[in-house]
N, C-alpha and C positions, 0 to 999 in steps of 0.2 A: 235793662240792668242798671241798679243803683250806680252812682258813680265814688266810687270809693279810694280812687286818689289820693295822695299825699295822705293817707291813713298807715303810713310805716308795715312793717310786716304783717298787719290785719288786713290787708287791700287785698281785695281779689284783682287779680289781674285778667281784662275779656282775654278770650282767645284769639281774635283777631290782631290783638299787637302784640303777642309773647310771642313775636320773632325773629331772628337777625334783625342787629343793629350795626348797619355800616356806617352810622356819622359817630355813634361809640366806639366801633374797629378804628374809623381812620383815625379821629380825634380824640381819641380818647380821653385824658386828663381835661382837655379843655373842654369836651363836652361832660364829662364829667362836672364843671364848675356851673356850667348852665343847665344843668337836668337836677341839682342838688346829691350828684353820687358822687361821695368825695371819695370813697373805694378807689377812684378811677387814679389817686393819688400812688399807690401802688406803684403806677406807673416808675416812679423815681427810686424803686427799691431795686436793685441790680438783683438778676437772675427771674427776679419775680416778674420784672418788665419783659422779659421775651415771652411770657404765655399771656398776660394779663390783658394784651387787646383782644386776644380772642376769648376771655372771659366776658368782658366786654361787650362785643358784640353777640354771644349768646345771651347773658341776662341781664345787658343792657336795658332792653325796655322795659322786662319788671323792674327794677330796678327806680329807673326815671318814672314809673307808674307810681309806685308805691313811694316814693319820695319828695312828691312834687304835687302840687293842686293842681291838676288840669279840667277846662272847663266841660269837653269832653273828648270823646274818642275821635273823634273828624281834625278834633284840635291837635289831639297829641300825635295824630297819622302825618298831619301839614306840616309840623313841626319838626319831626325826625325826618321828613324828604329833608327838609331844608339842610338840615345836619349831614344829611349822604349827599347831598349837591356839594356842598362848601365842602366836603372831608374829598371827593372827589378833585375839585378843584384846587385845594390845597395839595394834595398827592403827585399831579401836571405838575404845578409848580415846581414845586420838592424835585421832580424827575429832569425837566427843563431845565433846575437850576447845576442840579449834577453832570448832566451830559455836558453842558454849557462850561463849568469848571474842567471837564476833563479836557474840551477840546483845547480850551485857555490855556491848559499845562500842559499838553501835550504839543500845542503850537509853537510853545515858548522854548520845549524842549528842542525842537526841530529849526527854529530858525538860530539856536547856540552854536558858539566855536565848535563844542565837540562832536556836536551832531553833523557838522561842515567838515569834519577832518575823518571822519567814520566815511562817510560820500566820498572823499576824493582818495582815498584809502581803496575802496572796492573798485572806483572807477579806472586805479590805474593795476589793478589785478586782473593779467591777464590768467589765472586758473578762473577767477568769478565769470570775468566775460565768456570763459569757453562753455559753461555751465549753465548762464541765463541766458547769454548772447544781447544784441548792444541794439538799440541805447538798454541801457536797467532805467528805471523807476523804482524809488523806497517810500515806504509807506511811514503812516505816523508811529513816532515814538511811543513805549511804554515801559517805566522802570521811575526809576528815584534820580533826580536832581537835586545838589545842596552845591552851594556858596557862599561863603562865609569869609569877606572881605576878598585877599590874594589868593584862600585856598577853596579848594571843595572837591565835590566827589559823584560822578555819575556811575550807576548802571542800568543798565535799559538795553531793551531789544528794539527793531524794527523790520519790516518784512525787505524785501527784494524783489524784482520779478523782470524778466526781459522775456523776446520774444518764444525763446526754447526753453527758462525755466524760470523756477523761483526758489526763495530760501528765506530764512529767516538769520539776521544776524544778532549776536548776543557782543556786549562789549563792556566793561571796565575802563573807567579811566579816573585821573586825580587831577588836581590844580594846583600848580604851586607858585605864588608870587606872579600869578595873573597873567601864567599859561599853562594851559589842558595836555596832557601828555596821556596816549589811551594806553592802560599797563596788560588788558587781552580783548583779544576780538577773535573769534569765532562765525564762521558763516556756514549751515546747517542745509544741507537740499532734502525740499520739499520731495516724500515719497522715497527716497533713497536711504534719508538717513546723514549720509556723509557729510563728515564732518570735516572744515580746513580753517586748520589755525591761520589766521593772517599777523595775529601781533600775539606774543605767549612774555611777561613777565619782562618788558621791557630794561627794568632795574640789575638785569644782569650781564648788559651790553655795557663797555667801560666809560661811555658819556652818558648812559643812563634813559638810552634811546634803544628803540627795537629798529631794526632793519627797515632801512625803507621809507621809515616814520620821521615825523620831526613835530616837536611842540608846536600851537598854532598859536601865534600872536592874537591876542583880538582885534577887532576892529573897531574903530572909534568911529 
């Protein structure tokens, strides 16, 4: 078969490579820049970018066929592995690099004042103890941290679990002038349902404290 390459919309394209393109799925725009499909540019159009890799990888390689001199078909088959290798290996990364950020933030959330004052919160509730029984163990945090100088603002859940149950706590709290005060805490059992307030809208107690509770200094 002639080789008709880099002949723009006149190229016949073999059959053997008019099919999925995974280095154009993964990479899209930027293999776009190295196959001569600036379409691939799309990418940066909002709304149009959520369908467009998988245009991509459908007529991906006509596409790079028909826009590009290739010497031949064995060339341009080497060539697009390579492209699904590297979009592959960039993908790991990508994934590596997010898990990796979640743990960072989530660790940082868990070794905080507030996440220390949530812990010693549950550990001296005796309804919690009766419910998972002792020691409890809590799991990693998940919710929003902010700081902003003296003030900030958490919410975030994290799990529970002791020898006879487990639960899930949800909690609120704020910062003021560089201490944490949690304004609700809820603890949720696993399977049952039930719900016990531990801390409900703090700001309504005359020093500005819920029951039980006390702001937590940080630690230097």
């Amino acid at each position: 078969m002639e080789n008709t390459s880099g002949q723009g919309v006149s190229a016949t394209v073999p059959g053997e490579i008019d099919k999925w393109n995974w280095g154009a799925f993964l990479l899209n725009w930027i293999w776009g820049i190295g196959n001569n499909t600036y379409i691939a540019f799309l990418m940066f159009v909002p709304l149009v970018n959520f369908v467009m890799p998988f245009v991509l990888g459908a007529k991906g390689s006509s596409w790079a066929w028909r826009n590009k001199r290739w010497d031949s078909v064995e060339e341009f088959k080497a060539v697009q592995r390579k492209w699904a290798r590297w979009g592959v290996v960039v993908l790991a990364l990508a994934g590596a690099f997010f898990v990796s950020l979640f743990f960072i933030i989530a660790g940082s959330l868990k070794s905080s004042d507030v996440y220390k004052l949530a812990v010693a919160k549950l550990e001296k509730s005796h309804e919690i103890a009766q419910l998972v029984g002792l020691p409890m163990s809590t799991g990693m945090p998940t919710g929003s941290f902010e700081v902003s100088g003296p003030r900030g603002r958490a919410s975030f859940s994290f799990s529970i679990s002791g020898p006879i149950g487990k639960g899930v706590v949800f909690l609120e709290a704020t910062r003021d002038l560089g201490l944490w005060q949690i304004k609700r805490m809820v603890f949720e059992q696993d399977g049952t349902g039930r719900r016990i307030v531990l801390i409900d809208d703090p700001t309504d107690s005359p020093t500005g404290n819920a029951p039980n509770s006390a702001p937590l200094r940080p630690t230097i």
